[in-house]
C-alpha positions in Angstrom: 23.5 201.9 -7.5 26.8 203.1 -8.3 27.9 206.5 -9.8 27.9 210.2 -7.6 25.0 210.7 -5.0 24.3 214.4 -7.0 23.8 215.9 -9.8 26.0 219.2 -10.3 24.7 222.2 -12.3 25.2 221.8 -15.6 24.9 218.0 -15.7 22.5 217.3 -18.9 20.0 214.6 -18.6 19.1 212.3 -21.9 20.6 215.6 -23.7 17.8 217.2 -22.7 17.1 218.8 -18.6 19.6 220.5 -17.8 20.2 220.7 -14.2 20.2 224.3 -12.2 19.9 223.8 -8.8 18.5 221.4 -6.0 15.6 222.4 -4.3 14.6 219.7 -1.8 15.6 216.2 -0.8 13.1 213.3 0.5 14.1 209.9 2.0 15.3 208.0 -1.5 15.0 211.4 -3.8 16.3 214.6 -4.6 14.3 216.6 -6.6 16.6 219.5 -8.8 15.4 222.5 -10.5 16.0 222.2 -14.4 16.0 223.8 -17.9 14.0 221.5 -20.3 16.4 222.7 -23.4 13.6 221.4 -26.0 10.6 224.0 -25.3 12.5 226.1 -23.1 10.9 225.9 -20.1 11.6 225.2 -16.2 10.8 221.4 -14.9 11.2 219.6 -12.0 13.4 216.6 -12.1 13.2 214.2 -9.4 16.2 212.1 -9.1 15.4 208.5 -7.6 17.8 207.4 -5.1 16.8 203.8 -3.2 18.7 201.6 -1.6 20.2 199.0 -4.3 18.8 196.1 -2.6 14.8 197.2 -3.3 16.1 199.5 -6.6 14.8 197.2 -9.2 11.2 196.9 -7.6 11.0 200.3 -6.2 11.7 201.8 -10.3 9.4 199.2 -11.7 6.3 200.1 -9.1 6.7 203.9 -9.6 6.6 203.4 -13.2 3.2 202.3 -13.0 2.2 204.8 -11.1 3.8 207.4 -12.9 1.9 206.2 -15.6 -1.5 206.0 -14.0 -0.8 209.5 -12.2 0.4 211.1 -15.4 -3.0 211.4 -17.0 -4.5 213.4 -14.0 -5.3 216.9 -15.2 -6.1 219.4 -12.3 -5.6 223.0 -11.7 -4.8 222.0 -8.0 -2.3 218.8 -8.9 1.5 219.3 -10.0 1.4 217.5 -13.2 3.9 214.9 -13.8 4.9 214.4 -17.8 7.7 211.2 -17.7 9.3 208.8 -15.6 13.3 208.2 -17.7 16.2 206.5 -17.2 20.1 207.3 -18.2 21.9 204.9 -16.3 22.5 205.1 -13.4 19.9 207.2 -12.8 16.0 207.4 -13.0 14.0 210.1 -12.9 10.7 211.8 -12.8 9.9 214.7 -15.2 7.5 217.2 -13.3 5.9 220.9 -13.7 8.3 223.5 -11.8 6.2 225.3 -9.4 7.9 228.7 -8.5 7.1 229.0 -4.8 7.4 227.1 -1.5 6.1 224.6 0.3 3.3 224.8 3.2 5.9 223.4 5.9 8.5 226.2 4.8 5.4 228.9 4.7 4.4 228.0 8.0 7.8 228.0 9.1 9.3 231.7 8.4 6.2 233.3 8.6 3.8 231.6 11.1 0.9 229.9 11.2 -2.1 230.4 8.7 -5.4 232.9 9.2 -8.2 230.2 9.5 -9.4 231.6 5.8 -6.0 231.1 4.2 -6.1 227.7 5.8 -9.5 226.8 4.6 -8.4 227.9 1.3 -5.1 225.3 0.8 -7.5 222.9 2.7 -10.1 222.8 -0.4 -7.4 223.0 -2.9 -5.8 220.3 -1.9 -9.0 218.5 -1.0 -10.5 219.1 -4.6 -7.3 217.2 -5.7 -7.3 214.5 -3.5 -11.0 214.3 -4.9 -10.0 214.0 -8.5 -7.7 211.5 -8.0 -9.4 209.6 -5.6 -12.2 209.7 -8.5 -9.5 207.5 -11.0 -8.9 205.4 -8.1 -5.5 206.8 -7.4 -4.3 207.6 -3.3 -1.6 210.0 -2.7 -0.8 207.9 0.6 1.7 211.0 1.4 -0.3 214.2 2.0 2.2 216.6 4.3 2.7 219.8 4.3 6.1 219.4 2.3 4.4 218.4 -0.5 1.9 221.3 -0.6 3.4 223.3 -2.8 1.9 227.8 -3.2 1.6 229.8 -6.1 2.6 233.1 -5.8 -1.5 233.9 -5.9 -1.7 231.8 -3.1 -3.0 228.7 -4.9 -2.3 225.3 -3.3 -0.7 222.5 -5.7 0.0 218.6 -4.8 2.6 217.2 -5.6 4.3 213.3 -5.2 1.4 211.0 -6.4 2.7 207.8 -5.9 6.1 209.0 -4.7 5.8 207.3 -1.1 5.9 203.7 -2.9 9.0 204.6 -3.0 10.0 207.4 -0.3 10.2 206.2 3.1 8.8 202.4 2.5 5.8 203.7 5.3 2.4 202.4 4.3 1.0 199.4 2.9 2.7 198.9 -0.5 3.7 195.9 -2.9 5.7 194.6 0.0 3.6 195.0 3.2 5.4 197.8 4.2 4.0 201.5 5.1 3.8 204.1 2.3 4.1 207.4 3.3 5.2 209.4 6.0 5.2 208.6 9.6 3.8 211.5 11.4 1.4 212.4 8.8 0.2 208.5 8.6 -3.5 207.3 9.9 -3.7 205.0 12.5 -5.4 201.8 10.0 -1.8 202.6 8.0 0.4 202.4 11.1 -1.9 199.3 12.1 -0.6 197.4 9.2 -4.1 197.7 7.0 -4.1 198.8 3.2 -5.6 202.6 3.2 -8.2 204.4 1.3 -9.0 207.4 0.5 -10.1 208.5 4.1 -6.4 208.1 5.1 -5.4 210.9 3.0 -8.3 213.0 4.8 -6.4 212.1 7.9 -3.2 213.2 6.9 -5.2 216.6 4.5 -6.8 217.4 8.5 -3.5 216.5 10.4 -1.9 219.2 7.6 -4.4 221.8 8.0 -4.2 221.3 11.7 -0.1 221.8 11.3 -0.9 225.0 9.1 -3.2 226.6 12.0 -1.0 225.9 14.4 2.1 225.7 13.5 3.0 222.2 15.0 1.4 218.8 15.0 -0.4 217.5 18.3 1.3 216.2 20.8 3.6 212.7 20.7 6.4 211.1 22.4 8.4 211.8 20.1 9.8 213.8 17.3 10.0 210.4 15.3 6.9 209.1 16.5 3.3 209.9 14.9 0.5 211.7 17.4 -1.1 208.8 19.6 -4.9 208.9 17.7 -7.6 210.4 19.8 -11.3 209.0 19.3 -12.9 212.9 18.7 -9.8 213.8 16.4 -7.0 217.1 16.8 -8.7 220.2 17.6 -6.4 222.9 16.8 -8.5 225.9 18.4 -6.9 225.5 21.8 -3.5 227.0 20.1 -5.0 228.6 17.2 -7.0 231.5 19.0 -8.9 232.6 15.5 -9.8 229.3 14.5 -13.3 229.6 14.5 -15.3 226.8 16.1 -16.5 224.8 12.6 -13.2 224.5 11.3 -12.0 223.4 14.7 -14.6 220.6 14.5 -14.1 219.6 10.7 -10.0 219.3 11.2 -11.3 217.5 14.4 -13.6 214.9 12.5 -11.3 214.9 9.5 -8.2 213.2 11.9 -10.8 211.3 14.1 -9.5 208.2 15.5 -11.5 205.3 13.7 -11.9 206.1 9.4 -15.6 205.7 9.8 -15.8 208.7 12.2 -14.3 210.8 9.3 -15.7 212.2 6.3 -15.6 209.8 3.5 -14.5 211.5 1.4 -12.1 214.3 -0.3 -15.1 215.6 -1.8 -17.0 215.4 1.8 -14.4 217.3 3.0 -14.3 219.7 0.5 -17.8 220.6 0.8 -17.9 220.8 4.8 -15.2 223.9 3.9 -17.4 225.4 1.9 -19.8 225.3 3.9 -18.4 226.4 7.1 -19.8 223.7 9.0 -18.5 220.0 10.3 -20.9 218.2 9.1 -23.0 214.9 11.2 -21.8 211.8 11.8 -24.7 209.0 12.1 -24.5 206.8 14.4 -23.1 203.4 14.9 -23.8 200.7 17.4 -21.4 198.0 18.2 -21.6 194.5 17.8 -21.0 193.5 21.5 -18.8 190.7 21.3 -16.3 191.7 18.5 -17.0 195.4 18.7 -17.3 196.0 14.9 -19.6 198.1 13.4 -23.5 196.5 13.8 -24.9 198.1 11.0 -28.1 196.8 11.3 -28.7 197.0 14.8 -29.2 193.4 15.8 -27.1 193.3 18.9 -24.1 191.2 17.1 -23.3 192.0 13.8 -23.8 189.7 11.1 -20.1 188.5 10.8 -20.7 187.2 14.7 -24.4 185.2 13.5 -26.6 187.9 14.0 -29.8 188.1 12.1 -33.4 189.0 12.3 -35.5 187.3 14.5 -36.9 185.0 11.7 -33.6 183.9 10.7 -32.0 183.4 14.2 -33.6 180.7 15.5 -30.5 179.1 17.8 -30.4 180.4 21.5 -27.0 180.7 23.3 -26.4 179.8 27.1 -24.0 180.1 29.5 -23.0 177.0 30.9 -23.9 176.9 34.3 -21.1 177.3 36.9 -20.7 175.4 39.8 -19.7 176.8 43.5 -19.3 180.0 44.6 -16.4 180.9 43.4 -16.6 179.8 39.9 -20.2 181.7 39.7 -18.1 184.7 41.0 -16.1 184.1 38.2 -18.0 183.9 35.6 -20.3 186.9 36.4 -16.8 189.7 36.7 -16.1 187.8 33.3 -19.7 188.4 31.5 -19.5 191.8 33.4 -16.3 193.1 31.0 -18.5 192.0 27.9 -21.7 192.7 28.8 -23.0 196.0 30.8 -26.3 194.6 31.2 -24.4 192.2 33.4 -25.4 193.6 36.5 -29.0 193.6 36.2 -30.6 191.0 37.7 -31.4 189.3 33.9 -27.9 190.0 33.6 -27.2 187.8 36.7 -29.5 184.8 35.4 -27.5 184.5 31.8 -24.6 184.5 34.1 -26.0 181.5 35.7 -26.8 179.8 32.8 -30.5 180.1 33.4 -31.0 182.8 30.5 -30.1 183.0 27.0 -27.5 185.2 26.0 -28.0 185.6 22.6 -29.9 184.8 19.8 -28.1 183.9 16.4 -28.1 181.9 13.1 -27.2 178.0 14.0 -24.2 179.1 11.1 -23.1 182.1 13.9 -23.4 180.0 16.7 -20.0 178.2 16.3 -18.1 181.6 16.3 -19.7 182.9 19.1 -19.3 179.7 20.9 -15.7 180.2 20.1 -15.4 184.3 21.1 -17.2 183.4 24.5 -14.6 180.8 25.4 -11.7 183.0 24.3 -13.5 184.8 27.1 -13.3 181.4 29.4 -16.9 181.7 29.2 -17.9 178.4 28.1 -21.6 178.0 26.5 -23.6 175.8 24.2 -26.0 176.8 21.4 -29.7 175.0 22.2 -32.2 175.8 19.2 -34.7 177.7 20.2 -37.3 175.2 20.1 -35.7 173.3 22.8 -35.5 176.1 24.9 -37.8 174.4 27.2 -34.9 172.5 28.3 -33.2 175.5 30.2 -35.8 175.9 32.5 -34.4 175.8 35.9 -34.1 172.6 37.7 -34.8 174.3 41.1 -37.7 176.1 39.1 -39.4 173.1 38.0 -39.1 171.3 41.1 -41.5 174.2 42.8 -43.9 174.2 39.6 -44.3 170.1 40.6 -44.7 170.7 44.3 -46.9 173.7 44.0 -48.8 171.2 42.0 -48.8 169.0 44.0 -50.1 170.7 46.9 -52.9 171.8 45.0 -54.0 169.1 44.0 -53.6 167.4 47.7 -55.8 170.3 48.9 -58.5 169.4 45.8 -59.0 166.1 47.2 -58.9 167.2 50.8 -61.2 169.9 50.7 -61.7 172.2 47.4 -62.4 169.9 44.3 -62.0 172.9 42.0 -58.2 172.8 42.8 -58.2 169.2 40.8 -58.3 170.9 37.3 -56.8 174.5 37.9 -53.7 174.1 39.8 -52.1 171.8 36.7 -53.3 174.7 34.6 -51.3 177.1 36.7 -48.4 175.1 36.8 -48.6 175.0 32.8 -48.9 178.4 32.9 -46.0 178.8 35.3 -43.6 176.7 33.3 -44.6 178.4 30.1 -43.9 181.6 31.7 -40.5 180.3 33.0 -39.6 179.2 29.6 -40.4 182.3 27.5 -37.8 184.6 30.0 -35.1 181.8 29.4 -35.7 182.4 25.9 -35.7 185.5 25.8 -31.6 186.3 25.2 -30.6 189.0 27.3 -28.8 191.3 24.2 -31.6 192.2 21.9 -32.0 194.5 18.8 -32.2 198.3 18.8 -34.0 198.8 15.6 -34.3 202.9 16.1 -32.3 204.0 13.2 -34.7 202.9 9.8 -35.5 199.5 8.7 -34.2 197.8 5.6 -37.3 196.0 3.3 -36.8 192.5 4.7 -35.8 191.3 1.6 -32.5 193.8 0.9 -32.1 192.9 4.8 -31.6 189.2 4.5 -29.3 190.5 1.4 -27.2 192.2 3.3 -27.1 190.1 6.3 -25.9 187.6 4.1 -22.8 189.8 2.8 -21.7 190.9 5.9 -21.9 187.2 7.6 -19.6 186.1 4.2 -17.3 188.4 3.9 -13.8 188.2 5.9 -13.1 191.3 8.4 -11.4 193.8 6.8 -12.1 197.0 4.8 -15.0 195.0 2.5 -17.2 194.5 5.1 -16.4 197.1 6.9 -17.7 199.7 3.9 -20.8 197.4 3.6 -21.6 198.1 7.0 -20.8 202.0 6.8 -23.2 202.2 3.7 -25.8 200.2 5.4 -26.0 202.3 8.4 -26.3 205.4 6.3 -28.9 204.0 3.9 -30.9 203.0 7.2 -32.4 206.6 8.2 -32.9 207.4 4.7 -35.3 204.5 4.4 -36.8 205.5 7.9 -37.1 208.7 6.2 -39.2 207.7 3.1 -41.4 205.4 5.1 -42.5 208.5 7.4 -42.5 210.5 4.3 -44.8 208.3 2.4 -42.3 207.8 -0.8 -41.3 204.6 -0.3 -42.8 203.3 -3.3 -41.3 206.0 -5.4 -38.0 206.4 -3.9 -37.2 203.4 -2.7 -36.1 201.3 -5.3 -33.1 203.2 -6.2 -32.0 203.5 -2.8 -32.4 199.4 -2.6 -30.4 199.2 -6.1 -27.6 201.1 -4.4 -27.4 198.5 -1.0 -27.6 195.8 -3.1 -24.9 197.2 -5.6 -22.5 197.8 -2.8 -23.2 194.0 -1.5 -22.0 192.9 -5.2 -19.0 195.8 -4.7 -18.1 194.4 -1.2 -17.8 190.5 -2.6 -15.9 191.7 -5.4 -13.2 194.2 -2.8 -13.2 190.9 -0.7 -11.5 189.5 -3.7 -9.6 191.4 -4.6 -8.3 192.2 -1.0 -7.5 188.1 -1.0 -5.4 188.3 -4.8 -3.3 191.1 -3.1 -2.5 188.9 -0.1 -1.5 185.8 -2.5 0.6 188.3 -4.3 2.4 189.3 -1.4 2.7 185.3 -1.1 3.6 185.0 -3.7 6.0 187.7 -4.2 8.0 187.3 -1.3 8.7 183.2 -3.0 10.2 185.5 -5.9 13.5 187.3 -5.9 13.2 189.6 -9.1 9.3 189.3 -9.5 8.6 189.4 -13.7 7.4 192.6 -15.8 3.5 190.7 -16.0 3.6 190.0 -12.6 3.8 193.7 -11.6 1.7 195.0 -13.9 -1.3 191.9 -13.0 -0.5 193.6 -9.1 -0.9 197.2 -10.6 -4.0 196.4 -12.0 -5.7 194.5 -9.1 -4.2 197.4 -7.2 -5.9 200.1 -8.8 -9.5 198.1 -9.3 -8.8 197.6 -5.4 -8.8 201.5 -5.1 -11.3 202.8 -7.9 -14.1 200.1 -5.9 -13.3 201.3 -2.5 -13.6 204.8 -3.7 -17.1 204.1 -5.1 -18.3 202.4 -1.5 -16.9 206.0 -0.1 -18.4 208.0 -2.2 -21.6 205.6 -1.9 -21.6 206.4 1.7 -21.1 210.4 1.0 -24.0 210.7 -1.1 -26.5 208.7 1.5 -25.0 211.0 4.2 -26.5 214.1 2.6 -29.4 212.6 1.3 -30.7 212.1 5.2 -31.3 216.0 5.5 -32.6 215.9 1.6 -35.5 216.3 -0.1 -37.1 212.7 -1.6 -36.8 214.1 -5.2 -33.2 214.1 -4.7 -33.4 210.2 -4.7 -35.8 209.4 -7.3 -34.6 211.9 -9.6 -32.5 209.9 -12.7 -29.6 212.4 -13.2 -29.7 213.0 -9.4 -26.7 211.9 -7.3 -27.7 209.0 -5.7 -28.6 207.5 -9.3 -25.1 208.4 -10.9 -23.3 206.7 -7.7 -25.6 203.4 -8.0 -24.9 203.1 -11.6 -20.9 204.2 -11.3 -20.8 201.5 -8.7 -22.6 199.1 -10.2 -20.4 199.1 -13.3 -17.3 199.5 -11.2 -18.5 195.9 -9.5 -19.2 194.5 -12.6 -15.9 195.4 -14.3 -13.5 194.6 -11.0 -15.3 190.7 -10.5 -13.9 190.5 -13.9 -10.8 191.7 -13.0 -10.2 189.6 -9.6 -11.5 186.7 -11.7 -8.5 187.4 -14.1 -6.2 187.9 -11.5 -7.4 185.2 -9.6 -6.7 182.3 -12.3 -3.2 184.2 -12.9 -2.6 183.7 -9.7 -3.8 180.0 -9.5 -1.8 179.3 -12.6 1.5 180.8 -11.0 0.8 178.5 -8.0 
């Protein structure tokens, strides 16, 4: 970029903004107060300022989301009207809100009263929820970018503007997108974020306004270190009442399914002056992911119902002390259960560990001797074969001592002591089938039929944010069915509820793809120096179909949380918000397969 690094009062843009004064700076912008000489009015013109190396991708990327953010229409969202050029310069064209920022609020006059705070907090959070609705993410939610009214109302501003600002987040390029300290920890993990990591950086914010500062970190330049139960703020905010301590702590919890799922989730646990539950999630216990359906391992590691697992897995047994040592402080790191004496026979090889799909029993094979616990997968039929040498050798003498004492002195010991020994054996063999982790099937059942559905989805898809939403919307749905069985409405209510699971399978193979076309673009991409105007706006697209289907799975996921304290006409009910959700997701799977499938054969065609 050549030319001066400002603008100086006076200086006309396209013959039209006449520029006052600067009002603020951000890492490759400067946004300037101006007069827009054609209706007279103040705008905001934000001057774009990136390095010259990324210049020509970092214009063409904002443009498309200046276009995409500039139909948004909310009282609560600084609207943006253009995105120009006059060489050298391009610019955004934005509303001129008279007022300062949150950061500068906080920071001459102190931290907020909890009710102030609560108030920016659903302002911005009603925002966030429209957007989030047109499948657009801020990806930059800080206080700076909170701009107040003079009555106090809360505006956001800078859609879109971390593509650009500060290269943090996942963007076209693999980098971050937004700014370090306010970032979630899946963004600073190198994952693509959703619309629960702009909760995170809404509840870091509203932490920030109670307080004054963010939690502690190592470093002015460093983001806080996540904590599994979130920021509480109440420990330095002495009025912060106990509920909105524990929504700003579930809003910035550690792990974006401990959150709430929403803006809108958010918004309403304001309002209503309460956190909010979180249902619970058991762990698949060898690649501690979410085990939705409470089958020990999750579906992605082979588990299954029992009717569909029929392959047992085994230690293999150790030999010598030492290595049986071994093998038992290894199996004790995975497995609590270790120490119990069951625990101690799977240890030894002589019961099974788990029970799986014969598909799931090569990637558990494979986790176990990451874990230098080697095993072998025996079908279950053949479990037989595990019995105990040592075991079987008594069974046979037992027997035969019997039967020696038959013929010596008690003929009825001819006939019952093999049965015994049957009986022994048979005995020996159901505990070494038996696999020592086992469902917990507390939490609601699926129909056995939607089950297998979803047990199939989850074992397909890849690990990432696809299956990981399946699972967060399977777990939720799982009380609500417990719910109808106890209530008696299954019949009438549970149809829709097993429309929306199986809509969100079809939404979760269609994110899966679409997750995959992003990855070959950045492939692909990175093979390109000056990528073409198509190519962009294809990446746009599968970009924002990325974002508008994620944001149906979240809101999915919102609506079946409040549902469990519901009444059953809430489901069945056809304008009720269960039924708009199933259908809005339905059609937004139906339209995005479409699009990856587009994408996809672009893609294929470019290769």
């Amino acid at each position: 970029m050549t030319g001066p690094a400002l603008l100086a009062p006076g200086a006309l843009l396209r013959g039209r903004y006449e520029i006052l004064r600067e009002i603020g700076r951000g890492g490759y912008s400067i946004v300037y107060q101006a007069r827009d000489r054609d209706v007279g009015g103040d705008v905001a013109v934000k001057l774009l300022v990136p390095p010259p190396a990324a210049a020509h991708l970092a214009r063409e990327r904002l443009r498309r989301e200046v276009h995409a953010v500039r139909g948004l229409s909310h009282a609560n969202i600084v609207a943006v009207y253009d995105l120009l050029d006059e060489e050298p310069w391009s610019f955004i064209v934005m509303e001129y809100v008279a007022g300062s920022d949150l950061h500068i609020r906080v920071r001459d006059r102190g931290p907020l009263p909890a009710d102030e705070a609560v108030r920016v907090g659903r302002d911005v959070a009603a925002a966030l929820g429209a957007a989030h609705r047109r499948g657009i993410l801020h990806r930059d939610v800080k206080p700076q970018n909170i701009l107040l009214d003079a009555d106090g109302r809360a505006r956001l501003t800078d859609f879109g503007s971390a593509k650009l600002d500060g290269q943090l987040g996942i963007t076209g390029t693999g980098g971050l997108a937004g700014t370090l300290a306010y970032a979630a920890p899946e963004v600073l993990a190198g994952r693509r974020g959703d619309a629960r990591a702009d909760v995170y950086a809404l509840g870091l914010t509203l932490y920030y306004a109670l307080t004054g500062e963010l939690p502690g970190r190592p470093s002015s330049h460093l983001p806080p270190p996540p904590v599994p139960e979130g920021f509480r703020p109440a420990p330095l905010a002495p009025g912060c009442p106990p509920w909105l301590d524990a929504v700003v702590g579930r809003a910035t919890a550690a792990s974006a399914e401990d959150r709430y799922p929403t803006a809108a989730a958010l918004d309403e646990a304001l309002a209503a002056a309460a956190p909010g539950e979180v249902a619970g999630s058991s762990r698949c216990v060898l690649c501690g992911g979410s085990d939705p359906l409470g089958l020990g391992l999750c579906p992605g590691c082979g588990g299954a119902p029992a009717g569909a697992a029929d392959t047992l897995v085994f230690l293999q047994r150790p030999f010598g002390r030492a290595e049986r040592h071994a093998v038992a402080a290894r199996l004790a790191e995975l497995l609590p259960a270790a120490a119990s004496p069951e625990g101690r026979a799977a240890g030894r090889g002589e019961r099974a560990l788990f029970r799986v799909t014969p598909e799931g029993s090569a990637r558990v094979l494979d986790a176990l001797a990451r874990r230098k616990l080697p095993a072998q997968a025996v079908p279950a039929s053949r479990a037989w074969t595990m019995v105990p040498g040592s075991y079987g050798t008594m069974v046979l003498a037992v027997g035969i001592a019997g039967m020696g004492a038959g013929l010596a002195a008690m003929p009825l010991l001819l006939w019952t002591t093999p049965v015994m020994g049957g009986l022994l054996f048979l005995a020996a063999a159901r505990q070494v089938r038996s696999p020592l982790v086992t469902a917990t099937r507390g939490a609601g059942e699926l129909p056995a039929e939607l089950e297998a559905r979803v047990v199939r989805a989850l074992a397909d898809l890849p690990d990432g944010t696809a299956r990981s939403l399946l699972a967060d919307v399977t777990r939720l749905a799982r009380p609500v069915f417990a719910r109808l069985d106890r209530a008696g409405d299954a019949r009438r209510d549970g149809p829709v509820l097993h429309e929306l699971v199986a809509s969100a399978c079809l939404a979760a193979a269609d994110l899966a793809m679409l997750d995959d076309n992003l990855a070959r673009f950045e492939r692909e991409r990175a093979r390109a120096a000056a990528p073409a105007a198509a190519w962009l706006d294809a990446l746009a697209r599968s970009e924002r179909a990325r974002d508008a289907l994620v944001q149906r799975l979240l809101e999915a996921m919102a609506v079946l949380g409040r549902l469990q304290s519901q009444a059953s006409s809430a489901l069945s009910s056809e304008d009720g918000p269960l039924a708009e959700v199933t259908r809005e997701l339905r059609a937004d799977a139906e339209a995005q397969a479409a699009a990856a499938r587009e994408i996809a054969q672009l893609l294929g065609e470019a290769a």
